[in-house]
N, C-alpha and C positions, 0 to 999 in steps of 0.2 A: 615863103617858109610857113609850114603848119604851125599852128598858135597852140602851146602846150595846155593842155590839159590842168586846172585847179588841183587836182589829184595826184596829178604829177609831178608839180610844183613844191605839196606839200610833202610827197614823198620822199625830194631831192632832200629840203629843209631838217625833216627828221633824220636823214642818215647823214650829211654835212653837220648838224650838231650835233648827232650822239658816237660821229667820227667810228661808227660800227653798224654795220650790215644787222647782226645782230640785236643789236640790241633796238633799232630803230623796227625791225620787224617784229618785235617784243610790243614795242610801242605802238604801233598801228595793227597790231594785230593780223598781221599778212604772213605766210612764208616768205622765208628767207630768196629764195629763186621767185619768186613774183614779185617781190623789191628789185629784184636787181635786173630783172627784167623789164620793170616799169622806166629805173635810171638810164639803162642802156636805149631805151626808144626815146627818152627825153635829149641824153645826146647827143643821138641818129638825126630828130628835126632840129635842134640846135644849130648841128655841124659842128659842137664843140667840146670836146672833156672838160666836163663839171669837177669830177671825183675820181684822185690819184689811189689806186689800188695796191695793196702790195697784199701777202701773207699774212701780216701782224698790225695792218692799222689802213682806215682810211681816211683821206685828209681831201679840203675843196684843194682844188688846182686854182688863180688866180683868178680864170673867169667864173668858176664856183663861187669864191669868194665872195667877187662882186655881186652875184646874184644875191647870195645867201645875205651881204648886209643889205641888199636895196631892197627885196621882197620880203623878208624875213618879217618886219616889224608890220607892215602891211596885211599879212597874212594874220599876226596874231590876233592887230585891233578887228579886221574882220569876225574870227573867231570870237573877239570878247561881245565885241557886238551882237552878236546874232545868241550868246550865251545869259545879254541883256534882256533880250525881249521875252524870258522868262517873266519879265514884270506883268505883261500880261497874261500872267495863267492867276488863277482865283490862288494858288495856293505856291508858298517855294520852294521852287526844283531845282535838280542841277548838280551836281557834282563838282565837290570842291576839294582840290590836293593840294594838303600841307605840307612843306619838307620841317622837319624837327629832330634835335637830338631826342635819345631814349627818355633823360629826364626829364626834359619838356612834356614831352610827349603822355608819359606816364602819371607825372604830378598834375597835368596842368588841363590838356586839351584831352583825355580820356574822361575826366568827371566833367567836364562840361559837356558834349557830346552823349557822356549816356545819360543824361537828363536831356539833351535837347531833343536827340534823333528821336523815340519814341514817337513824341506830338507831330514828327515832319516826316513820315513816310516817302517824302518823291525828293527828300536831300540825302544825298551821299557822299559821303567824305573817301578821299583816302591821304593816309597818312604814312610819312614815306619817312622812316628814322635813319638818319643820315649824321656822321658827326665833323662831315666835311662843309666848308664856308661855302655851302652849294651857289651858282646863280640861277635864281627861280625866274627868271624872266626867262633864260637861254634854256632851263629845264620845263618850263613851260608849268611853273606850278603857281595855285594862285595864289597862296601866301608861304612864309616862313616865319619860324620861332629862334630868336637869337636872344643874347642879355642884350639890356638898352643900349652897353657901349659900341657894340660889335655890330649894328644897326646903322647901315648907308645913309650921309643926309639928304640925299634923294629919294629916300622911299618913303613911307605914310609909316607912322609906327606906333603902335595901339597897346600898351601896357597892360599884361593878362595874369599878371603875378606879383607878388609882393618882394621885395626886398629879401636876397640870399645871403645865406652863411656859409660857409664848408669847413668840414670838422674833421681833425687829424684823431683816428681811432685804434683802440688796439683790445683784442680780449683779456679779462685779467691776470688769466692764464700765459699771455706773452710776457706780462710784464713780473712774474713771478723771478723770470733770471736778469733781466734787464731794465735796468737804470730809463725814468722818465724821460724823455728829452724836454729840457729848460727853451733852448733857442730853436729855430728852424735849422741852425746849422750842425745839432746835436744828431737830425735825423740820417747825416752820414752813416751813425753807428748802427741803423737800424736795419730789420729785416721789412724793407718797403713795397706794398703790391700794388704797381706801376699798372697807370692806364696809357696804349698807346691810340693817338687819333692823327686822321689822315692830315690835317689840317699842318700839323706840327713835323711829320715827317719822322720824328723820332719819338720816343716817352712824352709825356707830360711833365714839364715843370710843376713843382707845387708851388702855388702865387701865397705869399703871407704880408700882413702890413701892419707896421706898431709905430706910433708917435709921428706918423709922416713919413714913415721908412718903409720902404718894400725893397721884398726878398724874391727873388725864383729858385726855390730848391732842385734841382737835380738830383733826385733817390736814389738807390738801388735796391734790389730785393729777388726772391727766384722767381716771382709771378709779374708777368703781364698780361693785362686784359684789354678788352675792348668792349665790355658791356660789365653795368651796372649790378646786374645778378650774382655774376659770378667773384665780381673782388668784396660784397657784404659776404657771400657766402665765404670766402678765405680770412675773412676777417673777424667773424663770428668762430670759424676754425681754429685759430690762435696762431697763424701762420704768418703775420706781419701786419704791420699799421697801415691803415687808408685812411684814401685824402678824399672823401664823400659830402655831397650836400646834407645839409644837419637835418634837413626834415627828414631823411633817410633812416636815421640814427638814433633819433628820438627816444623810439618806443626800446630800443636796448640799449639803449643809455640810463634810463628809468628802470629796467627791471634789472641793470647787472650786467647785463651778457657784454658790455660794450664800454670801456673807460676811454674819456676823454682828454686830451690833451692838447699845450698850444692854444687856447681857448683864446687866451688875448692877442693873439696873431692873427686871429681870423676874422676879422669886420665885415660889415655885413656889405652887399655891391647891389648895383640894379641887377632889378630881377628880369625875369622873361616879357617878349615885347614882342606880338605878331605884327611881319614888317610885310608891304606888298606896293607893285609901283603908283607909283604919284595919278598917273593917267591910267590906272585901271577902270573899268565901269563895271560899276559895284553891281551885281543883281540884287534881287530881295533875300535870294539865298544868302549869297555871302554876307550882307548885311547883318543877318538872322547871327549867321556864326559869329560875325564879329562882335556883334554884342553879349552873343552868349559866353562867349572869351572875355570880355571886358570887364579888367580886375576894379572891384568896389569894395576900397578898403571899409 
């Protein structure tokens, strides 16, 4: 039997885990019919279906399966390997992809990065805002940003942020017809703009905790979103109360535009934590990032 091809191999792996033709030729950068092209010859000298086809999804077949858990891990440490001997160039290089929610992303590893990249010309990042419990090992990223609790105890997890709050807000113009809410359970009466993420499957609960007691509020309101922008922008509106991280809020909290409430229901939680696996091999690059992430109270 001919001995498949490393390219081959790696091309099965990309479209067995991104379980889409698309999206895996997204990722390796080929046409879609030269992927599948590539599958169909790996196959042919198999003699075996790797990957069940249909219209709407593709999936391994059994002996895919098996391939994709026995080669899979082997191919990556190759990869980290050979991504390691960057230690030998005078200077560090390499490209490094973080998956992170937007508010990570935005408060946290964007000021680090525009001070660091500058001085490091031959490091590139990219940074993939996701607000799904991604797996960066099987998505092939080299690290991710979660809060400390939400952090595998099998992964390395490297604290890049300080200790959070989140602030129930509303403009003072909302609350000119409408009664403050005292309790988290007051906010039934409210006009609330709901954040929905993939993770939860439906809205977001709002988390509150007083004296050792925690609450999960279920809202309701005419707005849901999914990014950060647009529920300050409805909120600053007078359109209903959000449930935002407080550094958000700050600055129109101070000038007016934004009244606070619930303040004592909201304590403060671990903050952000860049998480990445136990047996990664750190290059110099990623090193570089990790400390330039590395929160110093």
């Amino acid at each position: 039997m001919p001995r498949p091809a490393v390219n081959d191999l790696i091309a099965f792996l990309a479209v067995a885990r991104a379980q889409s033709f698309t999206k895996a030729a997204g990722k390796l950068g080929v046409s879609q019919s030269a992927l599948s092209h590539t599958i169909r010859g790996l196959e042919e000298r198999l003699g075996l279906r790797l990957l069940t086809r249909t219209t709407r999804s593709v999936a391994p077949t059994e002996a895919g399966e098996r391939l994709l858990v026995s080669i899979g891990p082997r191919l990556d440490e190759i990869e980290s390997e050979l991504a390691a001997l960057s230690a030998f160039r005078e200077k560090p290089a390499g490209t490094i992809r973080i998956n992170a929610g937007e508010h990570a992303a935005d408060a946290v590893l964007w000021p680090a990065f525009e001070k660091l990249l500058p001085d490091y010309p031959d490091i590139n990042v990219e940074i993939i805002v996701d607000y799904g419990l991604t797996d960066i090992v099987a998505e092939r990223y080299d690290a991710g940003v979660r809060l400390g609790e939400q952090v595998a105890k099998d992964m390395i997890a490297v604290r890049i942020g300080p200790d959070m709050r989140m602030a129930v807000v509303g403009a003072p113009a909302y609350f000119d017809t409408r009664l403050k809410p005292l309790t988290p359970q007051d906010l039934t009466d409210h006009n609330c703009i709901n954040l929905r993420l993939p993770t939860y499957g439906s809205v977001y609960a709002w988390e509150f905790e007083k004296d050792g007691r925690e609450l999960r509020v279920r809202v309701e309101g005419q707005l849901v979103f999914n990014t950060i922008a647009l529920r300050l922008n409805a909120v600053l509106a007078g359109l209903g109360l959000a449930y935002m991280p407080e550094n958000l809020v700050e600055a129109h909290l101070a000038d007016g535009r934004l009244v606070r409430v619930l303040e004592d229901w909201c304590l403060p939680f671990s903050g952000y934590h860049l998480y990445y696996p136990s047996r990664r091999h750190t290059s110099p690059a990623f090193a570089l990032v990790v400390d330039a992430l590395r929160y110093r109270a």
